[in-house]
SERO-4910 file (N, C-alpha, C, O; in steps of 0.05 Angstrom, whole numbers):
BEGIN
 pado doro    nc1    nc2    nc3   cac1   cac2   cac3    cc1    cc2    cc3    oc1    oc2    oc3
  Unk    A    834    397   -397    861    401   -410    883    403   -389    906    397   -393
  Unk    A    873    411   -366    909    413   -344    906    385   -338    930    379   -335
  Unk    A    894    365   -334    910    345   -332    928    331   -350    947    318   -342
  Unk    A    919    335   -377    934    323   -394    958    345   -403    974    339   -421
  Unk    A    960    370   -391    982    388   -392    993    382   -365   1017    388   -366
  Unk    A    989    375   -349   1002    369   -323   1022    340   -332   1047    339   -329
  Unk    A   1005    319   -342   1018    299   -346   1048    298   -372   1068    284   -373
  Unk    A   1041    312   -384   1049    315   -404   1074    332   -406   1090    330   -425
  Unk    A   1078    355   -380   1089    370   -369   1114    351   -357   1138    355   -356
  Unk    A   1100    328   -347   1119    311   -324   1140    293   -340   1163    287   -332
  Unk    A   1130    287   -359   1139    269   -380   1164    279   -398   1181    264   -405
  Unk    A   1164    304   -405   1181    317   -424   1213    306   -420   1224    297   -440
  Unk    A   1227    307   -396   1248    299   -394   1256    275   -406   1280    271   -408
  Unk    A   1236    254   -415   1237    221   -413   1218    224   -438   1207    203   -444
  Unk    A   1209    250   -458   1199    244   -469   1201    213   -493   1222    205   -502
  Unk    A   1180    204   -499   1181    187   -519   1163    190   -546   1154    213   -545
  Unk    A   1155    177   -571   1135    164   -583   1109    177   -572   1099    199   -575
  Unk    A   1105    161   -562   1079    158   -550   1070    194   -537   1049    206   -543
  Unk    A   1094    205   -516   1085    230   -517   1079    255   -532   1066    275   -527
  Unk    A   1097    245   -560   1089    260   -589   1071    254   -599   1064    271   -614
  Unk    A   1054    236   -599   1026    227   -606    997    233   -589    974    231   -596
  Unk    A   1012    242   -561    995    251   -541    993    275   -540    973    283   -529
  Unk    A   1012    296   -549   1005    325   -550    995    327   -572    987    349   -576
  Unk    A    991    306   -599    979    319   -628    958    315   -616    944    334   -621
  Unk    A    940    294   -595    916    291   -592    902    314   -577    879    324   -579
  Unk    A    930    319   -556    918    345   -537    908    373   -559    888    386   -553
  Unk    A    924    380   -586    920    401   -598    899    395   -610    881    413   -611
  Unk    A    893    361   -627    864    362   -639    845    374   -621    830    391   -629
  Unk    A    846    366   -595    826    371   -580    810    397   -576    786    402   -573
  Unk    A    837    414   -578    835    437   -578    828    455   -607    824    479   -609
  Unk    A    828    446   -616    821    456   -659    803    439   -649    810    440   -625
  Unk    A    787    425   -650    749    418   -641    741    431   -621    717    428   -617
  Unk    A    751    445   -607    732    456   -588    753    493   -584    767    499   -564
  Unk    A    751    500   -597    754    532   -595    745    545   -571    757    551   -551
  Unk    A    715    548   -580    707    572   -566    697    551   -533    681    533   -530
  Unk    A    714    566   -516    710    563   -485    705    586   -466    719    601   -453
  Unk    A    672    582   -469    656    608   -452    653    601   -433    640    580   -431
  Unk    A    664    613   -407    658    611   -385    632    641   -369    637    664   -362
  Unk    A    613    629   -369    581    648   -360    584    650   -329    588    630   -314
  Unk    A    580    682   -318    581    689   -293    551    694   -281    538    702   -300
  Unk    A    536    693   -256    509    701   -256    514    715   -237    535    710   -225
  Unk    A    501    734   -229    507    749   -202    488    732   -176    466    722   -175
  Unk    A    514    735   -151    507    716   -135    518    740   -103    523    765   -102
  Unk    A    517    722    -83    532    732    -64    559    739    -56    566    749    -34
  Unk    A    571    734    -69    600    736    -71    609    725    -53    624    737    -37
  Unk    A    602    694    -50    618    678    -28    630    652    -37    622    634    -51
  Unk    A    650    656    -24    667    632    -43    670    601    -38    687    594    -22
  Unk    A    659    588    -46    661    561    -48    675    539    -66    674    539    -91
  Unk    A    687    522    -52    710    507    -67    700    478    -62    684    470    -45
  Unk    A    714    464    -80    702    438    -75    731    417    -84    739    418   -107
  Unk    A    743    403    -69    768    392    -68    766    362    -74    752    348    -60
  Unk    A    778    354    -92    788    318    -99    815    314   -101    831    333   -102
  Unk    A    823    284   -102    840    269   -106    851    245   -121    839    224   -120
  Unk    A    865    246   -131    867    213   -148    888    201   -135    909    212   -137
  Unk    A    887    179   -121    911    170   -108    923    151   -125    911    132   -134
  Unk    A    959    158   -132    971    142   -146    966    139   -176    975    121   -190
  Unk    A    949    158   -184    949    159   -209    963    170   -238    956    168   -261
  Unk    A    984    181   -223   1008    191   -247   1032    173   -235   1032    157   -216
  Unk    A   1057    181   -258   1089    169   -251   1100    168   -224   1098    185   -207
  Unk    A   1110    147   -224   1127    143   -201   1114    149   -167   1122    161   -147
  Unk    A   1089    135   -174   1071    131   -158   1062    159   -145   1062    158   -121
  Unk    A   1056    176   -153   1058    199   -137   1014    202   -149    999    188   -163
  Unk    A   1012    227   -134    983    228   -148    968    264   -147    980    283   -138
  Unk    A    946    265   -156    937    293   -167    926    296   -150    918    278   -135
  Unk    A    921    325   -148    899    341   -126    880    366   -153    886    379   -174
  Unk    A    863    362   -140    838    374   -158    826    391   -142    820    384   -119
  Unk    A    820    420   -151    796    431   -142    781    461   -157    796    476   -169
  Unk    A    759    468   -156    741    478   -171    742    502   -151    745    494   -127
  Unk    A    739    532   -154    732    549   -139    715    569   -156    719    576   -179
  Unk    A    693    577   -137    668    586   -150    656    607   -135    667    609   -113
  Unk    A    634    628   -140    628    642   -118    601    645   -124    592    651   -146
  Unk    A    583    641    -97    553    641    -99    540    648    -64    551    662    -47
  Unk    A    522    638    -63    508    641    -44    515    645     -8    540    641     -7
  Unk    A    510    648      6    533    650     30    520    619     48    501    605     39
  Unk    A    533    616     69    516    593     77    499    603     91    495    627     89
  Unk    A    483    587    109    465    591    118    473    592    155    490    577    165
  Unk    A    457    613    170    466    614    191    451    611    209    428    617    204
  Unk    A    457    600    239    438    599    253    438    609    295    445    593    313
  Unk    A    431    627    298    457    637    326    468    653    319    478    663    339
  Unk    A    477    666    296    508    670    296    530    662    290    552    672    292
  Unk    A    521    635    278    539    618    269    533    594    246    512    582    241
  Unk    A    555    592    237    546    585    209    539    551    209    551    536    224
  Unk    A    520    544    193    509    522    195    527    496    176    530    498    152
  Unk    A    535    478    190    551    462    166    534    444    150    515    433    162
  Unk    A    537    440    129    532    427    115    521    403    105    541    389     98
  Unk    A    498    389    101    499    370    103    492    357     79    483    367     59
  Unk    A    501    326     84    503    312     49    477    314     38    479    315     14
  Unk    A    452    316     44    429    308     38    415    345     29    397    350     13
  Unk    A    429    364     45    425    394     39    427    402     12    437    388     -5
  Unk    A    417    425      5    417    438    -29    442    446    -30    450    462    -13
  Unk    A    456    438    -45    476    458    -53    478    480    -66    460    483    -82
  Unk    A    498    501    -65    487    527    -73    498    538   -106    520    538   -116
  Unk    A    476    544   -114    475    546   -151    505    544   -151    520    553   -134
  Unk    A    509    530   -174    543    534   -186    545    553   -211    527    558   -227
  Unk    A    573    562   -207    564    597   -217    597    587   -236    606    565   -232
  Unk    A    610    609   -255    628    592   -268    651    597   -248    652    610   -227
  Unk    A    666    584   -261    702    591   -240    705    613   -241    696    631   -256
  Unk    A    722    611   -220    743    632   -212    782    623   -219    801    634   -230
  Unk    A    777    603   -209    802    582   -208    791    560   -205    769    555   -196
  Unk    A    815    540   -218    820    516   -220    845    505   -207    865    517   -211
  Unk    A    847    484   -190    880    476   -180    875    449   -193    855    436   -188
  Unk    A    896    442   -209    898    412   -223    937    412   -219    953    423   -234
  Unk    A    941    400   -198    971    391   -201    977    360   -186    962    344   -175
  Unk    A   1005    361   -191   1016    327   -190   1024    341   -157   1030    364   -150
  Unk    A   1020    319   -142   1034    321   -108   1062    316   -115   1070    303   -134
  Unk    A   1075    328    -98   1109    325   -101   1114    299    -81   1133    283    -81
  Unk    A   1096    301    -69   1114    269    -48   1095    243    -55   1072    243    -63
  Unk    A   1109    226    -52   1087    193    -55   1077    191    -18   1087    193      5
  Unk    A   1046    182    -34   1036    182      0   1032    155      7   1040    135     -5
  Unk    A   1020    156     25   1011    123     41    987    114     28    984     93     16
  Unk    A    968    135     33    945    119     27    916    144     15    914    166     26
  Unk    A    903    139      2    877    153    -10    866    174     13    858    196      6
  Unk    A    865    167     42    861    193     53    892    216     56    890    241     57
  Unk    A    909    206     58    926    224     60    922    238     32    917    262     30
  Unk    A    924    222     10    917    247    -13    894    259    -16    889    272    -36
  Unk    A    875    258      4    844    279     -6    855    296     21    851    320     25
  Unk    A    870    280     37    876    316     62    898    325     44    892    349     44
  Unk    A    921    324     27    927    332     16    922    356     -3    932    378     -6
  Unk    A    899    341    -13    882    363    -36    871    380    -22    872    403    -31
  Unk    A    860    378     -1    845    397     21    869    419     28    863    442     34
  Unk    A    889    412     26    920    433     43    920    456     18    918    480     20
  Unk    A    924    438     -9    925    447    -33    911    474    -36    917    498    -35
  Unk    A    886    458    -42    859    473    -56    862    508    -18    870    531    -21
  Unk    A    854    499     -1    857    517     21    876    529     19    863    550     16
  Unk    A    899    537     18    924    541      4    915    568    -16    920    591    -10
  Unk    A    903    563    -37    895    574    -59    873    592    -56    872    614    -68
  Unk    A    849    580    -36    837    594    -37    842    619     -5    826    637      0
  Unk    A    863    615      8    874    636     31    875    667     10    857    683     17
  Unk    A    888    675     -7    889    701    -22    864    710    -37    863    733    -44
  Unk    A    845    692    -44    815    695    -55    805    709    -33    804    734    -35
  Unk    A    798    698    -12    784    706     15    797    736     27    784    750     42
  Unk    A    819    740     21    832    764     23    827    790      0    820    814      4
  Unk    A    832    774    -25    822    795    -36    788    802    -40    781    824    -47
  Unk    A    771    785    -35    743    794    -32    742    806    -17    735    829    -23
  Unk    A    750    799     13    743    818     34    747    852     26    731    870     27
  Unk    A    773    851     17    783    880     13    769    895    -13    779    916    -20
  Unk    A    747    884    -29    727    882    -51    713    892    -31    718    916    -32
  Unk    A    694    887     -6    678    892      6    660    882     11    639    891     20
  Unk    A    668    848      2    658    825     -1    671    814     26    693    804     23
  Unk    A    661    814     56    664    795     76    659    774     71    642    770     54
  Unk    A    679    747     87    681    731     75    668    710    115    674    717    138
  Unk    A    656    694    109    655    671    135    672    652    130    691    656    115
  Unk    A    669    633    139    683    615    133    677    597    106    654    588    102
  Unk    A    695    594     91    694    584     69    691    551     74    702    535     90
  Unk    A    666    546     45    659    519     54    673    505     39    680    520     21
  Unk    A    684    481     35    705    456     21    690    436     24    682    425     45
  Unk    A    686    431      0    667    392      0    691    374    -12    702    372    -34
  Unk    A    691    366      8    700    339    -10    691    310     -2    679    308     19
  Unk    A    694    282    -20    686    267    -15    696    237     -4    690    214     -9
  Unk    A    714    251     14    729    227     38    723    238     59    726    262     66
  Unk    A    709    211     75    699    218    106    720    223    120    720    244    133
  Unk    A    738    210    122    767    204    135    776    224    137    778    233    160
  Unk    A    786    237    116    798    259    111    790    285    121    807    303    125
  Unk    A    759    287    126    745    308    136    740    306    159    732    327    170
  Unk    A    746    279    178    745    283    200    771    291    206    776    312    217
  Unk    A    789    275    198    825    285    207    813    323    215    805    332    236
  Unk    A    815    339    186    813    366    189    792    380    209    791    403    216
  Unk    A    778    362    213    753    374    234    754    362    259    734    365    273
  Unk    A    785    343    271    791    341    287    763    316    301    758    312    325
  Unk    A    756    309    289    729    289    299    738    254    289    725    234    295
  Unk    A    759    254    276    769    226    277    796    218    295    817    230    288
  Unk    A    798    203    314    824    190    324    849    182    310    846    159    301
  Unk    A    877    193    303    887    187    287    907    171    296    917    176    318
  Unk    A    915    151    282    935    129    289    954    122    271    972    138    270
  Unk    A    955    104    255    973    108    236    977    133    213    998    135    200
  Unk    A    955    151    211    954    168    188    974    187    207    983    206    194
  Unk    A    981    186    235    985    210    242   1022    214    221   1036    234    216
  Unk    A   1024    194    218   1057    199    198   1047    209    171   1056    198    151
  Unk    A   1029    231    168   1035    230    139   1036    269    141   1031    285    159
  Unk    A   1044    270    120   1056    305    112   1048    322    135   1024    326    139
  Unk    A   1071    337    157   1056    346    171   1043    376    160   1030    390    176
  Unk    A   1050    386    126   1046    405    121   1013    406    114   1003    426    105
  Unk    A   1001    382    118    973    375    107    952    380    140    928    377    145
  Unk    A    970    387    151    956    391    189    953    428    188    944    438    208
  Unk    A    962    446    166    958    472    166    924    470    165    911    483    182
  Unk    A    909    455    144    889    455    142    866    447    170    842    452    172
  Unk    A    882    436    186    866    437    216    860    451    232    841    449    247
  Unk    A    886    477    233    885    498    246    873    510    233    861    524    249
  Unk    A    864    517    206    847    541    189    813    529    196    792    542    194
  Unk    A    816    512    200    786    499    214    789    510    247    780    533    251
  Unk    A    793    506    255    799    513    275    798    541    280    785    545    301
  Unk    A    807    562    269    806    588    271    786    598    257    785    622    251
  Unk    A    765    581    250    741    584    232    743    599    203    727    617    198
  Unk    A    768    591    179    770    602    160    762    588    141    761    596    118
  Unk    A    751    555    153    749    541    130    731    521    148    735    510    171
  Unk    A    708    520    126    687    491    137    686    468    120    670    467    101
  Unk    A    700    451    123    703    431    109    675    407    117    667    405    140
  Unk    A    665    392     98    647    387    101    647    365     71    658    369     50
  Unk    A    625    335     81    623    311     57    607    312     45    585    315     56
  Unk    A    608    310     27    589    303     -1    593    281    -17    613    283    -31
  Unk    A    582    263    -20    581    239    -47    602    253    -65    606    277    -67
  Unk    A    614    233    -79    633    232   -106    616    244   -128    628    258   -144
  Unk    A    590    241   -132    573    239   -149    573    273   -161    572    283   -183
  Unk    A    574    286   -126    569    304   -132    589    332   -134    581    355   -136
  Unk    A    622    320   -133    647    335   -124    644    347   -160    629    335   -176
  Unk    A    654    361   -164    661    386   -188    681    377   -193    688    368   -215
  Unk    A    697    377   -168    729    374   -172    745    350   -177    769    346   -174
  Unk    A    722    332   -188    736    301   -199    743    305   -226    766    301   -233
  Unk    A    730    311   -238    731    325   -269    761    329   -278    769    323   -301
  Unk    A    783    344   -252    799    356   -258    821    331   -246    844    340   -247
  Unk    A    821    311   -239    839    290   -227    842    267   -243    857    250   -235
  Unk    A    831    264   -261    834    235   -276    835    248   -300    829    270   -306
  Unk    A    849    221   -320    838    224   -341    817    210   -357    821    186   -357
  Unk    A    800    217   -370    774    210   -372    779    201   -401    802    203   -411
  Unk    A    756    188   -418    758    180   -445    735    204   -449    723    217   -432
  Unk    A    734    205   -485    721    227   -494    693    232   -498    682    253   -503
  Unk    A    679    200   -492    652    210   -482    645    218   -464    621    225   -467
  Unk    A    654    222   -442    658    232   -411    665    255   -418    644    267   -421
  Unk    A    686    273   -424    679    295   -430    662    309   -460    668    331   -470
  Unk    A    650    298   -467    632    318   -479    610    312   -463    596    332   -462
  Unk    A    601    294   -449    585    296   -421    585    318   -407    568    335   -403
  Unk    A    609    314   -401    615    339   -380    625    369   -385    630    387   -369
  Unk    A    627    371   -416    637    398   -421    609    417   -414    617    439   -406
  Unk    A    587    416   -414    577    434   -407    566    443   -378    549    458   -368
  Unk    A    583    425   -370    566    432   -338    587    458   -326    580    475   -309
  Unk    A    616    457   -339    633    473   -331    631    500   -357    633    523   -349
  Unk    A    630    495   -379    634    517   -397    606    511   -400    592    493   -391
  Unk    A    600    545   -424    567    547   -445    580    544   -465    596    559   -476
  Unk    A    571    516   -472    570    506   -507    559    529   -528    538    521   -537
  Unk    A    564    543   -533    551    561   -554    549    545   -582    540    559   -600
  Unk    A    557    516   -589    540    499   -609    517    488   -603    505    478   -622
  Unk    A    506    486   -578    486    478   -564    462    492   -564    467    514   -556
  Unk    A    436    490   -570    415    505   -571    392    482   -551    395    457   -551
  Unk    A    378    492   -539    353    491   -518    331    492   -535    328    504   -556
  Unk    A    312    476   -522    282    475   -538    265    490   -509    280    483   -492
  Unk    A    251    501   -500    241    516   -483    204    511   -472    190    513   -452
  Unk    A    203    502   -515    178    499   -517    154    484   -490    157    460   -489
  Unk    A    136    493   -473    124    481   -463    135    473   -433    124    459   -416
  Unk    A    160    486   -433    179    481   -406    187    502   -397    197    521   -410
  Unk    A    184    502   -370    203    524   -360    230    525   -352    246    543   -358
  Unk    A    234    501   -337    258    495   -327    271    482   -352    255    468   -365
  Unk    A    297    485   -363    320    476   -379    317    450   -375    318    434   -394
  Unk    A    314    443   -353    324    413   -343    306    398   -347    311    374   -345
  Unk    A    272    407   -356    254    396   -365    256    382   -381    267    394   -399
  Unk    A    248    347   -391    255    330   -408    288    313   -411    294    295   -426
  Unk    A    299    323   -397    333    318   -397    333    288   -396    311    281   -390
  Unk    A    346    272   -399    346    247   -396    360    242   -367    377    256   -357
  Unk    A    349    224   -357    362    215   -326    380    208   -327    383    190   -343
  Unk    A    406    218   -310    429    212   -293    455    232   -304    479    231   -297
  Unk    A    442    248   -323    456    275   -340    464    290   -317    448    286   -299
  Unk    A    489    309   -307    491    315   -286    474    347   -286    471    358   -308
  Unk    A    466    360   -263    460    387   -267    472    415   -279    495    423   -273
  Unk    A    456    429   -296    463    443   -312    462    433   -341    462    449   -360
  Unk    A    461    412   -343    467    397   -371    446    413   -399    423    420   -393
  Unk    A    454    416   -420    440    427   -425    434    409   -461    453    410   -476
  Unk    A    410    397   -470    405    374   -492    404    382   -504    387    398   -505
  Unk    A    427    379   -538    420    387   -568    395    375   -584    390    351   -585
  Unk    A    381    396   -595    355    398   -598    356    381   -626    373    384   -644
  Unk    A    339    366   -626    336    353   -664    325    365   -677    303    373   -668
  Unk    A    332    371   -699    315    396   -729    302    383   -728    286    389   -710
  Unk    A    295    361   -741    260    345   -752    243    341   -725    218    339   -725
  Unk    A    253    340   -708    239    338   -689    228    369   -667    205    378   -663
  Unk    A    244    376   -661    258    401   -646    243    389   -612    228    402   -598
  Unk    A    256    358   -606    264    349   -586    284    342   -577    296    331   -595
  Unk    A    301    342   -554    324    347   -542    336    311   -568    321    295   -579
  Unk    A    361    311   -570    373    289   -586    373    270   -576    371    249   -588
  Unk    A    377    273   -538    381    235   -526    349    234   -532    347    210   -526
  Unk    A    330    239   -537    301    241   -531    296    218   -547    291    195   -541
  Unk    A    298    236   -577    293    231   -603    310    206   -612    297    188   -623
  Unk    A    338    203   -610    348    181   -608    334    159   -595    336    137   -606
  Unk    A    320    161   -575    313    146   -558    280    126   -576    271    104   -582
  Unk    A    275    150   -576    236    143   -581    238    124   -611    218    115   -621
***
């Protein structure tokens, strides 16, 4: 929903037609889907964020920054010092939000890495007063991990790529180098496949999100078959993302892609 309240937000001045037909869709949306449970598990109380971008994807060429913030497990350490991340590593249980950042960038950029270091300034940005107020919870905080999924962009901030033409772009997007730097933030790559925070940068058609509504909220129209399984994820159909959870068929009381299927 904040993207299509973001967009929709931008438009009002110039409203038209078309944007009166786009907020009746945003409210259907909302009268079909009421109840939005967000489920907490108890974890470590360490905060992890996961940052995207859409380059050029709203008016007047400008584009979105996305990001998910969550709190779970701490990283892993080794020395004394914290171990970064790697693409091929477990990632740590996803637990529900805390926050969400879904906004339009105010400047037009150059190019797709300047908008994922963008989103990185953003989302870090947001999560600076989280890390503050945990600590003072009694929740110490290490350095907070940020996935996102531009190499480019993660080297700029981790100071491990040579920069040349990118060096002209926002110098307010270079705060995020020094917070690496002062070890407040480990930024670190992960596949697209696996960012949270794409969800919140595009806009998607409506089989894509009822895909994806439950990996972020608990469907409470949704019921689990258990029978003979332990793990949830047992029987799921392949390429469903994690967490997913399959509506069960009455005549059958097999998950529905199953039963559809057979």
């Amino acid at each position: 929903m904040l993207v299509a309240l973001g967009t929709l937000a931008s438009s009002q001045s110039q409203s038209t037609q078309a944007t009166a037909l786009a907020v009746t869709r945003l409210l259907n949306y909302c009268a079909t889907h009421p109840d939005a449970v967000l489920r907490y598990s108890a974890s470590d109380m360490h905060l992890h964020v996961h940052s995207d971008a859409s380059y050029l994807s709203e008016s007047k060429a400008r584009s979105r920054a996305g990001g998910l913030f969550f709190l779970s497990t701490k990283p892993k350490t080794y020395a004394a010092s914290l171990l970064p991340p790697t693409p091929d590593s477990k990632p740590p249980p996803l637990n529900g939000a805390i926050h969400v950042h879904c906004s339009i960038m105010d400047t037009v950029l150059s190019s797709a890495t300047e908008a994922e270091t963008g989103a990185l300034f953003y989302n870090a940005k947001d999560a600076s007063p989280f890390r503050t107020a945990l600590d003072e919870m009694g929740h110490p905080q290490t350095a907070t991990p940020i996935q996102s999924d531009n190499k480019c962009a993660v080297g700029i901030v981790n100071d491990t790529v040579k920069q040349r033409r990118s060096k002209a772009m926002d110098m307010r997007f270079y705060w995020v180098k020094d917070r690496v730097t002062q070890g407040h933030y480990l930024v670190h790559w992960r596949k697209g496949a696996d960012n949270l925070a794409d969800y919140f940068t595009k806009h998607h058609s409506p089989s894509h999100h009822r895909l994806m509504r439950s990996r972020y909220l608990t469907d409470l129209h949704r019921q689990v078959s258990l029978q003979g399984c332990v793990d949830p994820q047992c029987g799921a159909p392949s390429g469903l993302p994690q967490g997913y959870v399959p509506q069960t068929d009455a005549s059958s009381n097999r998950p529905a892609e199953l039963a559809s299927a057979a």
